[in-house]
C-alpha positions as CSV (number, residue, x, y, z in Angstrom):
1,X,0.0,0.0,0.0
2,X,2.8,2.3,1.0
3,X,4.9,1.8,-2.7
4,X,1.3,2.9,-4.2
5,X,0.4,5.6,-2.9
6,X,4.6,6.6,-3.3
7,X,4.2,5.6,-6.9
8,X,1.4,8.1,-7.4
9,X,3.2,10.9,-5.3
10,X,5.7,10.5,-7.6
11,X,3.9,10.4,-11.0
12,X,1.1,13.7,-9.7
13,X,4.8,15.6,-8.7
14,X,6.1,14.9,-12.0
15,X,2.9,16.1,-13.9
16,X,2.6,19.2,-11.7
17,X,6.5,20.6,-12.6
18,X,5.3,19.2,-16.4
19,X,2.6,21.5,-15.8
20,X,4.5,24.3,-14.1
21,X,7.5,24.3,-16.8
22,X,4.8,24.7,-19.4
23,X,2.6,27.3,-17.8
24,X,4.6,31.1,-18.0
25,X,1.4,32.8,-17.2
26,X,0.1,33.9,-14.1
27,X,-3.4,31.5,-12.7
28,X,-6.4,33.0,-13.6
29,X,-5.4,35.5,-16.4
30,X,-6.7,33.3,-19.1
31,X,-3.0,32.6,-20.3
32,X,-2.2,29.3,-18.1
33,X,-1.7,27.2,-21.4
34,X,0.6,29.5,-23.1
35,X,4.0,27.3,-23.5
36,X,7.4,29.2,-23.6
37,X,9.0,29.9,-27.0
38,X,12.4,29.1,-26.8
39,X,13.1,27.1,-23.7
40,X,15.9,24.7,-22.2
41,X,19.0,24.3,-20.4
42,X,22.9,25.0,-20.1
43,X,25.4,22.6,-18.3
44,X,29.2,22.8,-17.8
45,X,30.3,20.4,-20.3
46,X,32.8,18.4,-18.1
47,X,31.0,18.3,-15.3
48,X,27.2,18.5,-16.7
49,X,26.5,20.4,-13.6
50,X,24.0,23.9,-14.6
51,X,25.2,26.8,-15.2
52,X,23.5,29.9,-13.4
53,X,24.1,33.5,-15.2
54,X,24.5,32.8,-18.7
55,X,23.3,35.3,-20.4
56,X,21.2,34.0,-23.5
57,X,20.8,36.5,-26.4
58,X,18.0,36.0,-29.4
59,X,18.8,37.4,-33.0
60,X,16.6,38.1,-35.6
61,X,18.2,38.5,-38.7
62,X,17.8,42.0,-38.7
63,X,18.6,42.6,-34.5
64,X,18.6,42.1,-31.3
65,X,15.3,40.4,-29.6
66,X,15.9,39.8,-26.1
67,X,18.0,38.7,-23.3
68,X,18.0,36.2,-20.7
69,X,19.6,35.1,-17.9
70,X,19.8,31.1,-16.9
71,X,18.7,30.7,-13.5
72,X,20.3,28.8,-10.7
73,X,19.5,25.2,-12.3
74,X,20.3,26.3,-15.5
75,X,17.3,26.8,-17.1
76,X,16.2,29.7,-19.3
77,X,12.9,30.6,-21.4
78,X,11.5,33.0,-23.7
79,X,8.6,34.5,-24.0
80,X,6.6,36.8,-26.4
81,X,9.2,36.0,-29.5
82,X,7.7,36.3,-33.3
83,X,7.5,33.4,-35.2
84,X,10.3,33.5,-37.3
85,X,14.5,32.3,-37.0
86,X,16.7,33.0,-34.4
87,X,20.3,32.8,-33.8
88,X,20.9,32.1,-30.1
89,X,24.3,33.3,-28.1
90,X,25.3,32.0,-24.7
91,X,27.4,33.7,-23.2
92,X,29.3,33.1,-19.4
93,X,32.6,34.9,-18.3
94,X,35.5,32.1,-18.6
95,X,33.4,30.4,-21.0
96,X,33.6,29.5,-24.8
97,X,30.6,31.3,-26.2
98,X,28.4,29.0,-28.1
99,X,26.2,29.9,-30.7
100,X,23.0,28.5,-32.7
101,X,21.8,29.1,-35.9
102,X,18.4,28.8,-37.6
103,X,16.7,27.7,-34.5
104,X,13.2,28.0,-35.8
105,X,10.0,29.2,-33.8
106,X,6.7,28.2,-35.1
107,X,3.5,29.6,-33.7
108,X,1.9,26.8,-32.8
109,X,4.5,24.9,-30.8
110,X,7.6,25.7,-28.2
111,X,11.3,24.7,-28.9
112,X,13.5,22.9,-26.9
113,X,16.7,24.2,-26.9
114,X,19.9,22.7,-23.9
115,X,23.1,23.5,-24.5
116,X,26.7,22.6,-23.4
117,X,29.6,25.1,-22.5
118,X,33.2,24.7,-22.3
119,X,35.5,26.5,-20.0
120,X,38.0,28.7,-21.8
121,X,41.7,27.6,-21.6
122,X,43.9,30.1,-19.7
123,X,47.2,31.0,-21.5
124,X,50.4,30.0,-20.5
125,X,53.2,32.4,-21.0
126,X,56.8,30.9,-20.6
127,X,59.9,33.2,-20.9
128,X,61.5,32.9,-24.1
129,X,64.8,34.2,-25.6
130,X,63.9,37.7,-25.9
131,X,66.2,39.7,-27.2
132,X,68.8,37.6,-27.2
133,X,70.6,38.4,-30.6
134,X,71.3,41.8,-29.6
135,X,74.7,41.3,-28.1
């Protein structure tokens, strides 16, 4: 009896944050089923641990849309984007910046979108022979 009723615990939880990752309105504004456009994840690519603060930039091909910020689990989402392409930039300080082309928003469904960053490698300056032919 107790794995039951743990089995649906777990199963309702999982269909509530289903629920809650899909709704980006506020209850009882008659928006609740309005699904983010461009939505997904970033994670350090060695570690696959999120990354919190990226910064997440949308293109047009004429400008810049909007800007985002992943949260503490990684996540972002947008909202309110025209049907149209994109090019996506993520961006982190000590980061590679990664970027994606033609990511393609239809009005009728979201886009999924997770991504995987690489630290930047710090140079390594060792002395040389500078200078040495001048004697």
């Amino acid at each position: 009896m107790k794995l039951k009723l743990l089995l649906l615990t777990v199963i309702f939880s999982a269909a509530a944050c289903v629920a809650r990752a899909n709704n980006t309105a506020t209850p009882g504004t008659g928006e609740e089923n309005k699904k983010s456009d461009i939505a997904g994840g970033v994670i350090h690519a060695d570690t696959k641990k999120p990354l919190g603060n990226v910064s997440v930039t949308a293109y047009s091909t004429t400008r810049k849309e909007k800007v985002v910020l992943t949260d503490g689990t990684g996540n972002y989402s947008f909202n309110e984007l025209k049907p149209g392409t994109y090019r996506l930039v993520f961006e982190k300080s000590g980061f590679k910046k990664v970027t994606r082309e033609k990511v393609m928003i239809r009005s009728d469904e979201g886009c999924q979108l997770n991504v995987e960053m690489d630290e930047e490698q710090e140079f390594q300056i060792m002395p040389g022979q500078m200078f040495s032919d001048f004697n």
